[in-house]
C-alpha positions in Angstrom: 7.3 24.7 4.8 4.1 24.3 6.3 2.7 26.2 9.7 2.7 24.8 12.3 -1.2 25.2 12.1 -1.8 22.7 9.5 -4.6 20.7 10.4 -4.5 17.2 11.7 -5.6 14.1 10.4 -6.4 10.7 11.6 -5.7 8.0 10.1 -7.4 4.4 10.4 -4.4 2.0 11.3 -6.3 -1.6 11.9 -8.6 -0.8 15.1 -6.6 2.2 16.1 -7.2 5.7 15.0 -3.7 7.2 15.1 -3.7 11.3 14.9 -0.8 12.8 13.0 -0.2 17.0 13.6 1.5 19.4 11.0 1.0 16.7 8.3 2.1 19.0 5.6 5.9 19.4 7.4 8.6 19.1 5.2 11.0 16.5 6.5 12.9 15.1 3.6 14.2 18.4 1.7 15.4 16.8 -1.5 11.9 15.8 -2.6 10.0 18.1 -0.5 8.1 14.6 1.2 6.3 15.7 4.5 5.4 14.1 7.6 2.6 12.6 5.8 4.1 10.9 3.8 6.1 9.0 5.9 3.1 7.8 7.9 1.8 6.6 4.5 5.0 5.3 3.3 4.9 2.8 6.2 1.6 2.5 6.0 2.3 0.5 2.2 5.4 -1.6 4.4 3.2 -2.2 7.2 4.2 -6.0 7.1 7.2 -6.1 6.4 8.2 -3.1 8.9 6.0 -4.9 12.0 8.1 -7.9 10.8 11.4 -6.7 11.6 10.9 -4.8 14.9 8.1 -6.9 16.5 8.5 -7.6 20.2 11.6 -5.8 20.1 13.0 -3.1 22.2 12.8 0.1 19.7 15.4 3.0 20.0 13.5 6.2 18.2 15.2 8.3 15.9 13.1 11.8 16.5 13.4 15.0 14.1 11.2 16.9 15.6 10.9 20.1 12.6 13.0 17.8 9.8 15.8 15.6 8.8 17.5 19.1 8.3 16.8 19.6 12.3 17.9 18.4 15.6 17.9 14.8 15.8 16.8 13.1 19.2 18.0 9.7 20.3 14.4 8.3 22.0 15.0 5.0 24.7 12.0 5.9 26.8 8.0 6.0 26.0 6.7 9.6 27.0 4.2 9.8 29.8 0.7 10.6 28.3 1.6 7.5 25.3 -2.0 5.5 24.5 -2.9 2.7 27.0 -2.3 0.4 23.8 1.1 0.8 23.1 3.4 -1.9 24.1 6.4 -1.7 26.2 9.8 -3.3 27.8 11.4 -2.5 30.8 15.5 -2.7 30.0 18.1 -2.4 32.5 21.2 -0.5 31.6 24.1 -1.6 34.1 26.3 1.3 34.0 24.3 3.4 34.7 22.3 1.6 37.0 18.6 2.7 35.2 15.7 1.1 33.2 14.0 2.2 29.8 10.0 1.1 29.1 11.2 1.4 25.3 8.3 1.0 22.8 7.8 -3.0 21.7 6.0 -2.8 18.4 3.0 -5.9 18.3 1.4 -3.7 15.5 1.0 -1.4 12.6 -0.5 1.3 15.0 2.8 1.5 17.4 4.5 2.2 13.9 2.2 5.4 13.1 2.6 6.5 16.8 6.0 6.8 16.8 5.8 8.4 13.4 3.3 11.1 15.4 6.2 11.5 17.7 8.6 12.3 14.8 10.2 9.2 14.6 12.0 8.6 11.1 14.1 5.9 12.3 13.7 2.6 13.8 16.3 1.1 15.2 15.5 -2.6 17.3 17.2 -4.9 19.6 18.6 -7.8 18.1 16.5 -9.7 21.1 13.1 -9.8 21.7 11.0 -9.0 24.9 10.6 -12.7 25.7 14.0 -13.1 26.9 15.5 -9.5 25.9 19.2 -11.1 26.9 19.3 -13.6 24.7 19.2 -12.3 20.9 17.2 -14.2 18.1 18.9 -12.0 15.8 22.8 -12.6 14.4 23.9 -8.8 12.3 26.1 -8.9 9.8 27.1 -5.3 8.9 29.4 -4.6 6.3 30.7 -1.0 6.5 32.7 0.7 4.3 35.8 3.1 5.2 35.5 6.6 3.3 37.3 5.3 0.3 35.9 2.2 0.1 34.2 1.5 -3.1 30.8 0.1 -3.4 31.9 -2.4 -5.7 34.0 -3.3 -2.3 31.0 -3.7 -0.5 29.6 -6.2 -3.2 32.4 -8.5 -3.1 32.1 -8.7 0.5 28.6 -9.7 0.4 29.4 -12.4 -2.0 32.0 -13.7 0.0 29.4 -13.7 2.9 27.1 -15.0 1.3 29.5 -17.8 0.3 31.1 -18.2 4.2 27.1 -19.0 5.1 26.1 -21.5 2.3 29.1 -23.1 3.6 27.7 -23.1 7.2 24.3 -24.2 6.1 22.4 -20.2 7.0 20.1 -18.2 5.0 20.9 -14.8 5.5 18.8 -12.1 4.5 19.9 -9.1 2.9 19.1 -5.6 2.8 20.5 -2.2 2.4 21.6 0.0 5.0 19.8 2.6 3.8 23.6 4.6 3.4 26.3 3.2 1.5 26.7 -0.8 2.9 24.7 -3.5 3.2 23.4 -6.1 6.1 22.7 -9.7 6.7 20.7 -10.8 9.2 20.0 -14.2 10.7 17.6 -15.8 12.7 19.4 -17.9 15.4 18.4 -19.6 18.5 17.9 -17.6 21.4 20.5 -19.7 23.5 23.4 -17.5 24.0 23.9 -13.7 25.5 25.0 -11.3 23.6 29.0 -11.8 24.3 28.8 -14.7 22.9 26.8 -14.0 19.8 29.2 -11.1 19.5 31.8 -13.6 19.6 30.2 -15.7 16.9 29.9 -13.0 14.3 34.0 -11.8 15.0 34.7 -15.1 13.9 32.5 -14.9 11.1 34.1 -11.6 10.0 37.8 -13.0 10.3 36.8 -15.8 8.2 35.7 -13.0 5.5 39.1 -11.3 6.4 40.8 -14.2 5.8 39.2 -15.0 2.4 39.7 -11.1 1.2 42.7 -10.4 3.1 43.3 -7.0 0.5 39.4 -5.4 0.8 38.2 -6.6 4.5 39.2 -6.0 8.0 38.2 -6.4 11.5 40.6 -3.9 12.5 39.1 -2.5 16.0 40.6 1.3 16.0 39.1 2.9 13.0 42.2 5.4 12.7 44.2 2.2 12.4 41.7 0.5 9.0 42.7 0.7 5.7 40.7 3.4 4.4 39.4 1.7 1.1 38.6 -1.5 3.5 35.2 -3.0 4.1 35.2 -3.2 7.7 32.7 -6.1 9.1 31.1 -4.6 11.8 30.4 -7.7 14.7 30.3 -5.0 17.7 26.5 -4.4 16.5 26.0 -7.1 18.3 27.1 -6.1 21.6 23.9 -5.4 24.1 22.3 -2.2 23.5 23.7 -1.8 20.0 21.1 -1.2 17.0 21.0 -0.4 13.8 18.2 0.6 11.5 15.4 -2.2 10.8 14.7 -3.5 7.4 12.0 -1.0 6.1 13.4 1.5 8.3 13.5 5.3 6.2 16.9 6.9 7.1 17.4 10.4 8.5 18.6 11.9 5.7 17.3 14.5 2.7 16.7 11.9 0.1 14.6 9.8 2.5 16.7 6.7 1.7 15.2 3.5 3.1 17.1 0.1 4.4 15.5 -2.1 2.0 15.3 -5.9 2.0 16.7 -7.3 -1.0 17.6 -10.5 -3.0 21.1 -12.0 -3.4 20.6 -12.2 -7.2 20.3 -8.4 -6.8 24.1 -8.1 -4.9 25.2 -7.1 -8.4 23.1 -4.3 -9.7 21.6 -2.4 -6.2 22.2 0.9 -5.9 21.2 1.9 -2.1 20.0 5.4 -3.5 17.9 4.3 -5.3 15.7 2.3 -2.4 13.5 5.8 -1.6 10.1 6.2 0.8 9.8 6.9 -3.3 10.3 3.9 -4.9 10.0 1.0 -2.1 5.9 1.3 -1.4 5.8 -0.2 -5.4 8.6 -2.6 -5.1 6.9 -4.1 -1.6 3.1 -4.2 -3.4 5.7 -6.0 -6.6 7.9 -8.8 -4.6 6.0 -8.9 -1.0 8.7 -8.7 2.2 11.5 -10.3 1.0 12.3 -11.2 4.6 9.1 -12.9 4.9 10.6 -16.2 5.6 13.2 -15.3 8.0 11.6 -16.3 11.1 11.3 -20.1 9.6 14.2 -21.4 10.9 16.5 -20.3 13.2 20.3 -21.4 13.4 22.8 -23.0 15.6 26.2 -20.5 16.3 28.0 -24.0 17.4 30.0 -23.9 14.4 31.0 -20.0 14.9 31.7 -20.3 18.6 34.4 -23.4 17.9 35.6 -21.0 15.4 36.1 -18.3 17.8 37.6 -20.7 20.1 40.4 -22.0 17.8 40.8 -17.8 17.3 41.4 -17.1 20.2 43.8 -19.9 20.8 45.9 -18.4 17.9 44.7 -14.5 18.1 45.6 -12.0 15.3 47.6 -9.3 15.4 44.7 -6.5 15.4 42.5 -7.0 18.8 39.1 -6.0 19.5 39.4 -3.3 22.3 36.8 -2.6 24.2 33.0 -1.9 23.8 32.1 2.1 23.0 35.5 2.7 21.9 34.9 2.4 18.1 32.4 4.4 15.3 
């Protein structure tokens, strides 16, 4: 473990100069990769990270001495942030308080928050334009703890299936632990009940396809614990998960990692590393890099979740902040 004296160094981040302390910290244990290198790790994504969180509000994911060591949850920008850094004011209703959280519009917003021990980036599925209306549908498939990968795998086939149906590229990636996203560009036309509405009807159509793996069981102590559970409350307001090229707070510096549908089959999330995905990025290029092409109608979904609710299940949603 470095002192806490080891020098600074400035790196050159398009017409910034972005100073990053204790470069030589440790933060990821299992390969011994240091502050350093995560500022150069997304430094090699720098595309494909300022893809997926531009112009949206950022939740920070801080460890200030390690992944090892306290972990802060980060809304606000400090006082004493560069003039350059982008903001967005967000209101939070219940508790009646506002948030300038960081809006990235560049590489440089990226290695600033890495300065401020940020490991994790976690966006808004809506953009600072219009910051209720999301331009961003989640699919997260999350498996219960003895759920099988394999599981997870299936799941995204039958996904992957449900949207070639509908006429939607999804994009794929890992989550950077053990399941896997989809995200879709939609049309920024509804609020976030309503696209949270959309995507519970997308998972009961995968329930309904995979009745034995899948659920949309609200309770978690009421799930099947080898299901896959589809996860539609990440897209309730303020809910975020970690962006595509996002490293994850954990030893072996796992990344969420963009990848192919071809590669459903043969992925193994451990293996997508701030040590292996800087040379598959310079190999295949963002593999989200066409996601912002088209965006998508939820029509389709919402008539599905009307004829649900019409004839509801016997498992109900409950209520917002009661679940994992």
């Amino acid at each position: 473990m470095a002192s806490k004296g080891s020098p600074a160094v400035e790196l050159e981040v398009g017409d910034k100069t972005v100073r990053i302390s204790n470069p030589d910290r440790v933060y990821f244990p299992a390969r011994g990769e240091t502050k350093l290198d995560l500022a150069n790790y997304y430094l090699s994504v720098g595309d494909g990270i300022v893809r997926a969180l531009r112009d949206r509000p950022c939740m920070l994911h801080r460890f200030p001495t390690g992944v090892e060591g306290e972990k802060v949850h980060q809304k606000r920008v400090p006082r004493g942030a560069p003039d350059w850094l982008e903001t967005v004011r967000i209101h939070f209703p219940r508790w009646n308080r506002t948030a300038d959280e960081l809006c990235v519009t560049e590489l440089a917003s990226v290695l600033w928050a890495v300065q401020m021990s940020t490991v994790e980036f976690h966006p808004w599925n809506s953009r600072r334009a219009d910051t209720e209306r999301p331009d961003e549908w989640r699919i997260d498939l999350d498996p219960m703890p003895q759920a099988s990968f394999a599981a997870i795998r299936r799941t995204a086939h039958t996904a992957h299936e449900v949207l070639d149906e509908l006429g939607i590229r999804g994009f794929p990636k890992t989550s950077g632990g053990d399941g896997l996203h989809v995200y879709v560009r939609i049309e920024p036309r509804w609020e976030f009940g309503e696209v949270r509405r959309a995507a519970f009807a997308f998972a009961r159509e995968i329930e309904r396809r995979m009745p034995q793996e899948v659920t949309t069981t609200w309770w978690r102590k009421d799930r099947d614990p080898e299901a896959v559970f589809v996860d539609y409350n990440q897209n309730a307001r303020d809910h975020t998960i970690a962006s595509a090229y996002s490293v994850r707070g954990n030893p072996e510096a796992t990344v969420s990692a963009p990848i192919e549908w071809g590669e459903i089959d043969d992925v193994e999330p451990g293996d997508m590393t701030i040590a292996t995905v800087p040379e598959r990025f310079a190999l295949l290029g963002d593999l989200h890099a066409q996601i912002d092409d088209t965006a998508y109608s939820l029509d389709t979904l919402l008539e599905w979740a009307d004829r649900d609710e019409q004839a509801p299940p016997e498992s109900s949603e409950g209520t917002d902040g009661d679940a994992d």
